[in-house]
C-alpha angles and dihedrals in degrees: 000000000000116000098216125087115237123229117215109216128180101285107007146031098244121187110241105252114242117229079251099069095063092057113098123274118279111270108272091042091041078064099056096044098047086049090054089040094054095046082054087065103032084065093039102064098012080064093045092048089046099054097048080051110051090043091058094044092051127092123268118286139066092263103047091046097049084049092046092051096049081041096046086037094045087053102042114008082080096040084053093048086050094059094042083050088042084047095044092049103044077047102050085037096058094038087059087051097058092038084061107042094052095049116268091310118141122198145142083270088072095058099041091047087048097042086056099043088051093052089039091044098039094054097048098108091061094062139276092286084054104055082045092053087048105044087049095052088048095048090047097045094048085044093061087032087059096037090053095056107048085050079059101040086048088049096050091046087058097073094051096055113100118258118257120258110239102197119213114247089211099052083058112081134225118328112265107262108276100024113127106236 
């Protein structure tokens, strides 16, 4: 017997989702998916700047620049997607550290903490000033990250709050006996 109701739709009986299903992965999966998310991107953009590169840098002509931009797109579009897959998973790793250290609780902290151990982690072949630069830069940038979405999750929340009853003074009566008016 499955607890949930389903929902016909047009073409096909569908579960009803439970609020559940829209939270994020369990942790060694979470990591997965935010490694394969980040070489998305990484090709992505790293694809899109490429190609705008390699088609300034080429010789003059259609052609020569077309060719620059798939050349200049084939050698660095998959180095950039290696490092976006290298940064999600440091990332996705540490924050399931910390979900799990302090004891299953999820909050903006994680992310800036992570943010902030995966600069500072990441740069630590280039010296001790630099994993501090770094970490610095992470922690600030999830921080803002972090900051920018509850504004907008507080923003979004405001539409949905009742609007307030404004009661009419005159609908009121007569003020009770002894009340200053």
């Amino acid at each position: 017997m499955n607890p949930r109701p389903r929902v016909r739709c047009m073409y096909a009986v569908t579960e009803q989702p439970h609020m559940e299903e829209y939270a994020r992965e369990p942790c060694p999966w979470r990591i997965v998916d935010d490694c394969g998310g980040a070489f998305t991107m990484g090709v992505i953009g790293g694809a899109i700047f490429q190609s705008i590169k390699g088609f300034r840098n080429a010789p003059s002509g259609w052609r020569q620049r077309f060719t620059g931009s798939v050349v200049a797109i084939r050698q660095r579009a998959p180095i950039i997607a290696g490092n976006f897959a290298v940064w999600g998973g440091m990332f996705s790793t540490i924050d399931c550290t910390l979900v799990h250290f302090r004891g299953g609780k999820e909050d903006p902290y994680n992310s800036i903490i992570s943010g902030a151990a995966t600069g500072g982690i990441l740069a630590a072949r280039n010296g001790l000033p630099a994993m501090v630069g770094s970490a610095i830069i992470g922690g600030v940038l999830l921080a803002l990250i972090e900051g920018v979405g509850i504004c907008f999750t507080r923003l979004s929340a405001e539409q949905f709050k009742p609007p307030a009853l404004v009661e009419d003074p005159s609908q009121l009566g007569p003020p009770p006996q002894g009340y200053p008016s």
